[in-house]
BABA-831063 format. One record per residue (C-alpha): residue number from 1; x, y, z. Coordinates in nm, 4 decimals, decimal comma. Example, Ala and Ser with C-alpha at 12.3 -4.5 7.8 and 13.67 -1.06 7.14 Angstrom:
2
i	x	y	z
1	1,2300	-0,4500	0,7800
2	1,3670	-0,1060	0,7140
END
This chain:
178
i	x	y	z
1	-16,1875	-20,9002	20,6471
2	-16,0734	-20,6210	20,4289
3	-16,2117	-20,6388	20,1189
4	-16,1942	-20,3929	19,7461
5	-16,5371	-20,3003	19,5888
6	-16,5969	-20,1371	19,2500
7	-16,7458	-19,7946	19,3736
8	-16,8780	-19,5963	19,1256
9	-16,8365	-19,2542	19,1089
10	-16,7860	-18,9636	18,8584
11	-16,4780	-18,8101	19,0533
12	-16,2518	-18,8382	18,8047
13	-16,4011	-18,6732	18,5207
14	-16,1635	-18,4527	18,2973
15	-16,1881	-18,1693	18,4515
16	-16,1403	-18,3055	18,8040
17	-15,8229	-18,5231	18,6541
18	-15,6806	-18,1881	18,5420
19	-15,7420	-17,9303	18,8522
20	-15,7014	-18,1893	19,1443
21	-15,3859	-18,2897	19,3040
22	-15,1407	-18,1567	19,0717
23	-14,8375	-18,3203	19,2538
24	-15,0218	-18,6777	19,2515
25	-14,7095	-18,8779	19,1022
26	-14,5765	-18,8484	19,4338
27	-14,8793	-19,0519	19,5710
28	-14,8874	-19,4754	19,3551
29	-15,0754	-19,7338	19,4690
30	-15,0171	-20,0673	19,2974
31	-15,2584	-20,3098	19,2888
32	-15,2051	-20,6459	19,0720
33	-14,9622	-20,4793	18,8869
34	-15,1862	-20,1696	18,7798
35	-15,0068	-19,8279	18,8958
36	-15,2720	-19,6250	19,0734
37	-15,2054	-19,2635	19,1281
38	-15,3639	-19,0705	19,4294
39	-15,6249	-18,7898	19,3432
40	-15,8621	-18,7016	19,6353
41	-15,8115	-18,7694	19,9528
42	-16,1292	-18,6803	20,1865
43	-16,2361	-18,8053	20,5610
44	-16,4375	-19,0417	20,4330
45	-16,1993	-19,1812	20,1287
46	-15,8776	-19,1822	19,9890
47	-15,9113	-19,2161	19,5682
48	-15,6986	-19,3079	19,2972
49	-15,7233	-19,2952	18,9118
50	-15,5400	-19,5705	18,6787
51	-15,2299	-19,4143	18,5310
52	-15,2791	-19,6334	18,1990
53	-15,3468	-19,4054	17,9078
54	-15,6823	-19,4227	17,8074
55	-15,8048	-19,6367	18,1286
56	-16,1015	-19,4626	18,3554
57	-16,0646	-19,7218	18,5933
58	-16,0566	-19,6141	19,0061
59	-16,0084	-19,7684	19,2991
60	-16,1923	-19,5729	19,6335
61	-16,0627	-19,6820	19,9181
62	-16,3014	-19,6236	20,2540
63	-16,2463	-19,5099	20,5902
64	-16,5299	-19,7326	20,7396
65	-16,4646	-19,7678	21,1402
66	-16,2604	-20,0330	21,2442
67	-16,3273	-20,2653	20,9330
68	-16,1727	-20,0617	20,6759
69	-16,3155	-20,1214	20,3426
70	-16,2391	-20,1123	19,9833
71	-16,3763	-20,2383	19,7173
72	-16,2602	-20,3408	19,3357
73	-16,4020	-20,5948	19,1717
74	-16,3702	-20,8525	19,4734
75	-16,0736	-20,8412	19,5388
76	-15,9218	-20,8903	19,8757
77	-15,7099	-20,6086	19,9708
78	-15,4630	-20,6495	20,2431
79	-15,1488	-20,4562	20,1846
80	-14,8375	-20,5541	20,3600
81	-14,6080	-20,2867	20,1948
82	-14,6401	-19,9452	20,0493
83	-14,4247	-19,7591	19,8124
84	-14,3869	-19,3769	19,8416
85	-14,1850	-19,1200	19,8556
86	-14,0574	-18,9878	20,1957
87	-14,3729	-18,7897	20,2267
88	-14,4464	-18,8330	20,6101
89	-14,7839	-18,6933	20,5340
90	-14,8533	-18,9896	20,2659
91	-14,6847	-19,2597	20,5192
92	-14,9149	-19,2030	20,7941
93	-15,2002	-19,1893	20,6181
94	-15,1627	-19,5698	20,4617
95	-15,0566	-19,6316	20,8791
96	-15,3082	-19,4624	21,0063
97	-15,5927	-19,6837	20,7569
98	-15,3823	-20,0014	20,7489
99	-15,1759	-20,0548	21,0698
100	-14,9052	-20,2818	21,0287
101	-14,7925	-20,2280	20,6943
102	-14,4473	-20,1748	20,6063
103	-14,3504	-19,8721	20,4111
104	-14,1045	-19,8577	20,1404
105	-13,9379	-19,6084	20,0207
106	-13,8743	-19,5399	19,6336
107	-13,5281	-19,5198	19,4677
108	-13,5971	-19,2571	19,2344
109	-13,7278	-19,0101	19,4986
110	-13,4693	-19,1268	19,7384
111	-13,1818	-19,0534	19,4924
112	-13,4146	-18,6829	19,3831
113	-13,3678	-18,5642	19,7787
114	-12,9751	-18,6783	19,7591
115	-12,9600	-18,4386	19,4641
116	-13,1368	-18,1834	19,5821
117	-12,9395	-18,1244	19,8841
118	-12,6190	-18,1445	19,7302
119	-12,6946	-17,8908	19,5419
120	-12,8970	-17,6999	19,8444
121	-12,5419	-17,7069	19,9594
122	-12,3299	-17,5644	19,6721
123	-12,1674	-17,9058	19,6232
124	-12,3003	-17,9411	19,2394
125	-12,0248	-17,8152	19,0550
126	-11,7253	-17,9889	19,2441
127	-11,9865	-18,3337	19,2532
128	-11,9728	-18,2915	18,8794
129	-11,5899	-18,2065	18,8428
130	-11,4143	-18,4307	19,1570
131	-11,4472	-18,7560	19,0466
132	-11,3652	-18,8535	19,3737
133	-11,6236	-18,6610	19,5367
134	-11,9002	-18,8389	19,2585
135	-11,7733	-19,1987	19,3921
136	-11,8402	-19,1238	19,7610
137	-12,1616	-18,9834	19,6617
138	-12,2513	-19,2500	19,4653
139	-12,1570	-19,5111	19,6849
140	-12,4006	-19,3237	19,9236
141	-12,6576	-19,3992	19,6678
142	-12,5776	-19,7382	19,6668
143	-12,6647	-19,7860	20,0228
144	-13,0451	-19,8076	19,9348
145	-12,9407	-20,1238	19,7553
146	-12,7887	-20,3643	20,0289
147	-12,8850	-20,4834	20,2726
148	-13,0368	-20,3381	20,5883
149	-12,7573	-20,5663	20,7811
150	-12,4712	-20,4138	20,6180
151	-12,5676	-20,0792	20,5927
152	-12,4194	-19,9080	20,9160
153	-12,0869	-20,1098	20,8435
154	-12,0265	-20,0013	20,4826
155	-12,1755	-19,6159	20,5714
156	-11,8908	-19,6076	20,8423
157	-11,6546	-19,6700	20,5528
158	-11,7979	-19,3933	20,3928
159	-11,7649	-19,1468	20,6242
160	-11,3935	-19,2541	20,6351
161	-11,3646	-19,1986	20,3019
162	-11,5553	-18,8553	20,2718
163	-11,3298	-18,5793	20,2187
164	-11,3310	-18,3208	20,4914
165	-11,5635	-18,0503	20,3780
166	-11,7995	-17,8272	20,5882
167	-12,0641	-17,8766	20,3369
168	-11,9993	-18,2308	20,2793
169	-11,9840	-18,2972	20,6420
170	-12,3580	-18,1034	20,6557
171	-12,5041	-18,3567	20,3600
172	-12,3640	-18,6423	20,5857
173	-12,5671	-18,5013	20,8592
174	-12,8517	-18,4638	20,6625
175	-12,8013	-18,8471	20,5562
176	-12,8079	-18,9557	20,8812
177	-13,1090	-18,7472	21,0007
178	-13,3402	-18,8325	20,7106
END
């Protein structure tokens, strides 16, 4: 049985909170509504610092052979989802210590890589003047938001709708890849 223990340690004193992982907002863990963020990640332990202002509270999470255990204050810790970004790195990780669970991917960082590649492509300027071209992006954003059923139907009316551009043709690409 998988289990979190309080481990105590000093690795997040202030100087290791400010030179460690300096991209760690990529990296939450929630856990009973607390927002964890990742700071260390060794073979031996993955650990995370509370993101509450003020709070010094950490949760260590072990890489103990087949048992795999973590502990926090007794509480059972069985996760069945994970939220990340689409860090492939990150995903496998949580996959590799907790087969089985089901990774999510967030909304913000989702609609950050849309963004990004638009404008990767040169489409920022015409996204922000063609009003048309804004509602066929944004309906692309809203795909994250139905459901998984009704996704390939309703992205096939998108690509209907798309106007025919070289670079807009290489971001649908990119959609479908990613």
């Amino acid at each position: 049985m998988d289990k979190i223990e309080y481990v105590e340690n000093n690795w997040f004193n202030k100087k290791i909170k400010e030179s460690e992982n300096l991209n760690h907002d990529a990296h939450d863990l929630c856990l009973n509504g607390i927002l964890f963020k990742r700071q260390r990640i060794n073979k031996n332990s993955i650990n995370w610092l509370c993101k509450v202002p003020n709070c010094s509270g950490s949760v260590t999470i072990l890489k103990l052979n087949e048992k795999r255990e973590a502990k926090v204050h007794d509480i059972s810790f069985k996760p069945k989802y994970i939220m990340t970004d689409f860090e492939l790195a990150a995903i496998n990780s949580f996959k590799s210590i907790y087969p089985g669970i089901q990774s999510k991917g967030c909304l913000f960082h989702f609609y950050k890589s849309l963004m990004k590649k638009i404008s990767d492509l040169g489409l920022k300027a015409e996204y922000e003047k063609n009003e048309e071209l804004t509602q066929c992006f944004k309906l692309i954003f809203c795909l994250a938001l139905i459901t998984i059923n009704s996704i390939d139907d309703q992205f096939e009316k998108l690509i209907g709708s798309m106007p025919d551009n070289d670079n807009v043709n290489k971001f649908m690409d990119y959609l479908v890849k990613t």
